[in-house]
N, C-alpha and C positions, 0 to 999 in steps of 0.2 A: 504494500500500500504506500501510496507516494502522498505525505503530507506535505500539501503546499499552502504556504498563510495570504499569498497574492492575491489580490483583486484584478478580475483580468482588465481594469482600466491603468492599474498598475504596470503590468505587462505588455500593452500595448503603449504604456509613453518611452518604458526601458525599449522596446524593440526599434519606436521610431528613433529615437535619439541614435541608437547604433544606426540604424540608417543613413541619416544624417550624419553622421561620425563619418562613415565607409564610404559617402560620397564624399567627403572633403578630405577625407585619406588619398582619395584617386584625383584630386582637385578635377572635380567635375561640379559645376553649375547646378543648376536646380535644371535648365534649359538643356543644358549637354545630355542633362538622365534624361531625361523628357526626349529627348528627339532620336536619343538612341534605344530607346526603350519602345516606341512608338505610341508616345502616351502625352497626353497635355502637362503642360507648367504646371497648373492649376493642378493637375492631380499629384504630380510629385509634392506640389507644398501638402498638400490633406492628406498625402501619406505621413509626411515626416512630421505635422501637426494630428495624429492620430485622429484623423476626420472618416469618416468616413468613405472607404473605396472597394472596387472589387476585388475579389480576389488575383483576378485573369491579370492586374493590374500591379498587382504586387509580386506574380510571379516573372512577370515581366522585367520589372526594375530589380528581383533578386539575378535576373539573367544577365543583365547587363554587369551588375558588379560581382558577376562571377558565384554567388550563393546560393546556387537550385540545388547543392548536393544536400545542404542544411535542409529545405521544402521539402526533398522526394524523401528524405528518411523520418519526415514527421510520424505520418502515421504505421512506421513499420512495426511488426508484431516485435513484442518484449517474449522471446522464448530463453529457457532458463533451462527447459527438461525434454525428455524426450512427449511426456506427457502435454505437453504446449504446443510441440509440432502436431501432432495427433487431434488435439482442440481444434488449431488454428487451421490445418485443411479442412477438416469434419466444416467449422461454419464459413469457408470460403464457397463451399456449395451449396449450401443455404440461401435463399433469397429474404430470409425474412426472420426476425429474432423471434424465440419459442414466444407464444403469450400466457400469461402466470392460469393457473389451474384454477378454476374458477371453484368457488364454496357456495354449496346450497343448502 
């Protein structure tokens, strides 16, 4: 069990900030992300002021600064045992999570 005390608006101002960090690391513009990225100014600034944006949008400008290996390993399976492997193909074939047993 992973106890975390974050507030995810907590987490999204540290994420932008390193955004903003990583762009000024590569001394790139707010304009340079934005045009290499194929995305508006206006969206680079409400990324890195944790505004609201799409996702498609954010994977885009993590492409540009080189960070889609961080993205694609988001949601990989945490396997620990052989018992996990086993789990995790069993509900790859699954379309749809068991629903709880109903009490009459």
């Amino acid at each position: 069990m992973e106890l975390n005390f974050s507030k995810p608006s907590e987490i999204v101002e540290r994420v932008c900030e390193r955004l903003r960090t990583e762009r000024l690391a590569l001394n790139m513009t707010q304009a340079d992300l934005a045009g290499r990225a194929g995305i508006g100014t206006n969206t680079v600034s409400n990324l890195e002021a944790g505004r609201n944006v799409g996702f498609e949008n954010v994977i885009r400008v993590a492409m540009v600064l080189g960070r889609t290996q961080e993205l694609e390993s988001l949601f990989l399976p945490k396997i620990d045992s052989i018992d996990d492997i086993r789990r995790y193909e069993n509900s790859a074939k699954r379309l749809r999570c068991r629903g709880k047993a109903r009490r009459t």
